[in-house]
N, C-alpha and C positions, 0 to 999 in steps of 0.2 A: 143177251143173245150171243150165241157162238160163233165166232168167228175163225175163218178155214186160213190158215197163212200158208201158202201156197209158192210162198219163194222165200230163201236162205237171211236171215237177219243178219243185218251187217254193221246194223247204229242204231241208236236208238234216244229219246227225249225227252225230260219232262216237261208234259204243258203246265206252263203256270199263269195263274190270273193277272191281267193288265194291272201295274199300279199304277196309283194314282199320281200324276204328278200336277206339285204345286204352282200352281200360275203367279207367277211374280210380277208385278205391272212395273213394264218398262217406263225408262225418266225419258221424257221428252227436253230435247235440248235446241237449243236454236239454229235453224236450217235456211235458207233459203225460199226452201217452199211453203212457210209457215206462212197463212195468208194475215196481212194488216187485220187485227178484230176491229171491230166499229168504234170501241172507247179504247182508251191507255192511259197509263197515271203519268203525269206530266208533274216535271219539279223547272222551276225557271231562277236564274242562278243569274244578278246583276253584275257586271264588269265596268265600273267608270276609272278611264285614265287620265292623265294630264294632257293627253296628246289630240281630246274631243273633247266639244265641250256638251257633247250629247252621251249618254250611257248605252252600256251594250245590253241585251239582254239572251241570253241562252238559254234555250229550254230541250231540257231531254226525256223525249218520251220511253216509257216501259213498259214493254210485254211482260205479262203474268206467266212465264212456264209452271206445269205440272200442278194446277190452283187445286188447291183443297187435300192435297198430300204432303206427306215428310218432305218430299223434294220441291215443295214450291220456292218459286226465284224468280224474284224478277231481274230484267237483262234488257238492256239497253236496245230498243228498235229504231230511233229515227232523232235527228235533233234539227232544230233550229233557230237563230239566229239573228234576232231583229233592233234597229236601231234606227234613228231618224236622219242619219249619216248616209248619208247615198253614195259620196265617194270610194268608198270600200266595198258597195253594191255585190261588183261582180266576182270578185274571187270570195267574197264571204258566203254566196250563194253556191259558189262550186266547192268550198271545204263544208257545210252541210251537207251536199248530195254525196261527194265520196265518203265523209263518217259515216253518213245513212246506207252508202252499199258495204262498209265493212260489217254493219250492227249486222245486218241481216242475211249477211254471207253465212255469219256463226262459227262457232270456234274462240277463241281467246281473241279480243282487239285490244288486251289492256296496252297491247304494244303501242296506240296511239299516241297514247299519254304522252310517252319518251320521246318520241318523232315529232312532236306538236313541240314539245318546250325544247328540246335544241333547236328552234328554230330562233335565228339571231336579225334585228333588226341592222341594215349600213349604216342608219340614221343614229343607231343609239336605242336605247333601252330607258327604262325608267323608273321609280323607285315606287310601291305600293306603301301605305300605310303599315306601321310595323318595320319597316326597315329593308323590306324584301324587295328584291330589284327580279322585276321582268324585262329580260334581254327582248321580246318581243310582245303583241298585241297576242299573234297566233300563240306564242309560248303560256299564254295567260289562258287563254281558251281552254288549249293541254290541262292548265291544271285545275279548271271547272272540270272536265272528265273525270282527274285525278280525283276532286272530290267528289264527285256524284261516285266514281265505281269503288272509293272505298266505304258509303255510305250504302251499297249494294251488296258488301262483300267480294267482290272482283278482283280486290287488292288489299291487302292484309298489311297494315303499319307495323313498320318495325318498331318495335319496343328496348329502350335505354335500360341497362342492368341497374340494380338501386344504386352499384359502387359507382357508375354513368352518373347517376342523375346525382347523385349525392356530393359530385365531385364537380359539377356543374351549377350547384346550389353556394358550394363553398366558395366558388370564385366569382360566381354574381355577388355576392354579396360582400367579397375583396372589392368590389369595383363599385361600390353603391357612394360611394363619398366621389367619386365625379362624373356621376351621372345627370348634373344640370346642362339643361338646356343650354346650346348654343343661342348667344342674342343674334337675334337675326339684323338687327339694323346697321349689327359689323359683319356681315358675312358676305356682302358685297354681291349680294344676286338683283335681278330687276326687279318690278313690281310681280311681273307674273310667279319667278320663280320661290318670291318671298311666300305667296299667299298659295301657291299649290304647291311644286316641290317638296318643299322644305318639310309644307305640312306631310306631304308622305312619308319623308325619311323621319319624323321624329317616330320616335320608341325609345321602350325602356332600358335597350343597349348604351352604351358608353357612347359618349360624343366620339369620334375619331376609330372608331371601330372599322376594321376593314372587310371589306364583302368575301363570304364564304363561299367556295367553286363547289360545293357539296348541295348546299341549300339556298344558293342567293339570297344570303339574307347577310347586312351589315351589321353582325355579331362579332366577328373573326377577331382577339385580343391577345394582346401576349403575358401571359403571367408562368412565373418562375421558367424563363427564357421558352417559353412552347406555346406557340399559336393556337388558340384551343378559339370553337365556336360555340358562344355560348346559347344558340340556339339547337342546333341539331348535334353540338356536342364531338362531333371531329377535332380530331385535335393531330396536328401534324408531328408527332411524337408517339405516336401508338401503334 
């Protein structure tokens, strides 16, 4: 049909067909508004010190984000806390509810981790099995997070280069010829500290080994005049 154009052209347009565009399904990430689901995968992580004679127990529950897609993750929602230790009741009840409002704030909390273990006891500190000394109970808790969030992926371990490790291998085993046990019946501790202490400090580090500001752990040795740990491998010469 003909059409009359009846006024002066001054622009003009090609109509083109709507394309298509592709719907990409957005990754759900952890907000605030995310409502508690009915179930959550629950891992419960045992803490015994010398300092109880009852054990802790921590359990951290996890939301499934984004289930049944490339981006599924779970991510830490709520934790807590339990022990037959009543003394410690009240502030162990209020460091799970403030974990539990950062879980579900959302965003990064791996910053816990670091916050929880510089935390330092007046009283003193005390030594885990394996050698590693917790400056605190709270600092200990820190690094159950530590490990649940790098069992999550939240926190990616650093990795020793082979010339690291291989030079870490050569010096354990410089130091394998006095690595016997301290007799305890001359090291002049009480009944208590023979039969628990003592048991936590031993490890396969050298008797007399000095505790490492990097990894609290009593590896820290001097070989060919340079303090090297032979657990996480620091060595004050590098």
């Amino acid at each position: 049909m003909a059409i009359k154009i009846e006024k002066s052209i001054v622009d003009y347009s090609v109509k083109k067909e709507p394309e298509e565009v592709a719907i990409v399904p957005t990754k759900e990430l952890m907000h605030e508004e995310i409502a508690r689901p009915d179930e959550l995968k629950g891992y419960t992580y045992k803490i015994k010190t010398p300092l109880s004679d009852h054990a802790m127990y921590v359990t951290i529950n996890n939301i499934v984000l984004n289930m049944g897609t490339e981006h599924e993750q779970e991510y830490p929602f709520e934790v807590f806390i339990n022990s037959k230790n009543m003394e410690q009741f009240q502030w162990i009840l209020a460091l799970t509810l403030v974990i539990s409002a950062v879980f579900r704030k959302g965003g990064d909390a791996t910053f816990l981790v670091e916050e929880l273990k510089q935390v330092f006891d007046p009283q003193g500190g005390y030594f885990k099995k394996g050698g590693r000394f917790m400056p605190s109970l709270v600092a200990e808790i820190g690094e159950v997070l530590e490990t649940h969030m790098r069992k999550m992926g939240l926190i990616e371990d650093e990795e020793l280069s082979d010339a690291h490790k291989a030079l870490l291998a050569e010096k354990r085993a410089a130091l394998e010829h006095v690595s016997a046990r301290i007799d305890k019946a001359d090291a002049g501790y009480d009944s208590y500290s023979n039969k628990d202490q003592d048991q936590d400090k031993d490890s396969s580090f050298p008797p007399g080994a000095q505790l490492c500001k990097k990894c609290n752990t009593a590896a820290m040795v001097s070989m060919d005049g340079c303090m090297t740990c032979l657990s996480c491998g620091d060595s004050k010469c590098s």
